[in-house]
N, C-alpha and C positions, 0 to 999 in steps of 0.2 A: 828418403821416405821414412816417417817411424815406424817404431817395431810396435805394430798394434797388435792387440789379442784378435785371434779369429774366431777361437774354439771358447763353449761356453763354459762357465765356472759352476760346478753343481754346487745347489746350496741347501740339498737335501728335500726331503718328500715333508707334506702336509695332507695326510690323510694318504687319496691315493695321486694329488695333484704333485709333478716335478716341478722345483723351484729349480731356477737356473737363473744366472746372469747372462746375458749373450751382449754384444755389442757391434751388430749387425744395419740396426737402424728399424728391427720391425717393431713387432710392441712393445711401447716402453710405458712405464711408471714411476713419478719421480719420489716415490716411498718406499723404492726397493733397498736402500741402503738399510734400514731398520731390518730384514732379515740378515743382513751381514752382521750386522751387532748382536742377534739373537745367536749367530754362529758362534762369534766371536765369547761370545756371557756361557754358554756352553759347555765352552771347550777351557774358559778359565774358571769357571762357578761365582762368577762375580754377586746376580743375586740369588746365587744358594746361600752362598758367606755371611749376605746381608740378612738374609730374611732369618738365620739363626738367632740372630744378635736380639731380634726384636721378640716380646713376652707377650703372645696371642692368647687374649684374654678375650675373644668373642666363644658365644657358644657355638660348638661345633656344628650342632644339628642345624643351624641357622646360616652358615658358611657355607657359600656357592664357589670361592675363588681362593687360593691359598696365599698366605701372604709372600713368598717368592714371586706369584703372578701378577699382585697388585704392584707388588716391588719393582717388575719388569716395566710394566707397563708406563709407570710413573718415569723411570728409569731413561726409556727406550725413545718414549714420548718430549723430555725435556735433552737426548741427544738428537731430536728429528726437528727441535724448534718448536714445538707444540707445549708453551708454555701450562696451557690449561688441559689436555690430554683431548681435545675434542675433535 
């Protein structure tokens, strides 16, 4: 028999909802690996790194998203297969 996980993998809170992994068979979603990457970008600063590099010349007062977030998303979205983010 193999050695499967039984117990879930916490992959942290979003607001006041628990993110978990479990592999039980109840609900599932097949876009949960993109919080695993989110873990993962975290805990190395992958696009904290990047979004330094880059010279954010929009004006502030008109900025909703920070470039780190647009960084992720673009990021996150072409390791999910989601060439055009949509």
């Amino acid at each position: 028999m193999p050695n499967c996980t039984v117990e879930p993998v916490d992959l942290g809170r979003v607001g006041r909802r628990v993110i978990e992994a479990a592999f039980d068979g109840g609900d599932i979603v097949s876009d949960g690996g993109v919080l695993l990457l989110r873990q993962v970008d975290q805990r190395i600063g992958l696009t904290k790194s990047i979004a330094r590099v880059f010279d954010d010349q929009r004006r502030r007062a008109s900025v909703a998203h920070s470039m780190r977030d647009l960084l992720a998303q673009r990021i996150y979205g072409l390791c999910c297969g989601w060439e055009d983010v949509c």
